[in-house]
C-alpha positions in Angstrom: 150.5 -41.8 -102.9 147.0 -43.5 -102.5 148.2 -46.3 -104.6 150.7 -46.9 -102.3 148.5 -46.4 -99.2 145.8 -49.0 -100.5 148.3 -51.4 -101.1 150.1 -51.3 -97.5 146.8 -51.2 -95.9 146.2 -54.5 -98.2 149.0 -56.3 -97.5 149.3 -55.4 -93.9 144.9 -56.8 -93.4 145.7 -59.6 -95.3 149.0 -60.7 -94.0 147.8 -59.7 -90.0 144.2 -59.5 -89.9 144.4 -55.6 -88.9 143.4 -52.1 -90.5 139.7 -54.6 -91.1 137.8 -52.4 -93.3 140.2 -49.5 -94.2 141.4 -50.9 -97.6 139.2 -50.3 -101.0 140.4 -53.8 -102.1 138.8 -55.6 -99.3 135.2 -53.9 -100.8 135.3 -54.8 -104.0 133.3 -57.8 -104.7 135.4 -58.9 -108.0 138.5 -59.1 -106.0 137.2 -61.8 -103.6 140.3 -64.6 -102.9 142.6 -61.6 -104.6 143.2 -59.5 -102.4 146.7 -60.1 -100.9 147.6 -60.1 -105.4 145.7 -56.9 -105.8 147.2 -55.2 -103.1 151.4 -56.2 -104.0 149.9 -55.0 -107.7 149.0 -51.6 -106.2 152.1 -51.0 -104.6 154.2 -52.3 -107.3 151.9 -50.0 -109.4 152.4 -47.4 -107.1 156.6 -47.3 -107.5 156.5 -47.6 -111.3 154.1 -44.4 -110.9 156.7 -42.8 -109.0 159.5 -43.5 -111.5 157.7 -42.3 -114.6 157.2 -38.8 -112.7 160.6 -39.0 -111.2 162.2 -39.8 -114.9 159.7 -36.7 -116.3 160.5 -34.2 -114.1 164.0 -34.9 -114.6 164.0 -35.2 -117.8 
């Protein structure tokens, strides 16, 4: 869930200049000029995450 949480609060700063300062991708100093990637990878990361528990627990 906080996969998916950093990456909307990503995409949302980057794409409208809001949430300044909320996201952990905005802090980290490696990810400079990454940061719209980083966050679409986190919540892309985020439902693949929910699959694999999904197709466990049903499994």
């Amino acid at each position: 869930m906080i996969l998916l949480i950093q990456g909307a609060v990503g995409l949302t700063h980057e794409l409208t200049g809001w949430l300044r300062g909320w996201g952990a991708v905005q802090h980290l100093p490696f990810a400079d000029g990454y940061e719209l990637y980083l966050s679409i990878a986190l919540v892309v990361l985020a439902f693949a995450v929910f699959a694999a528990a999904e197709s466990r627990k049903s499994g």
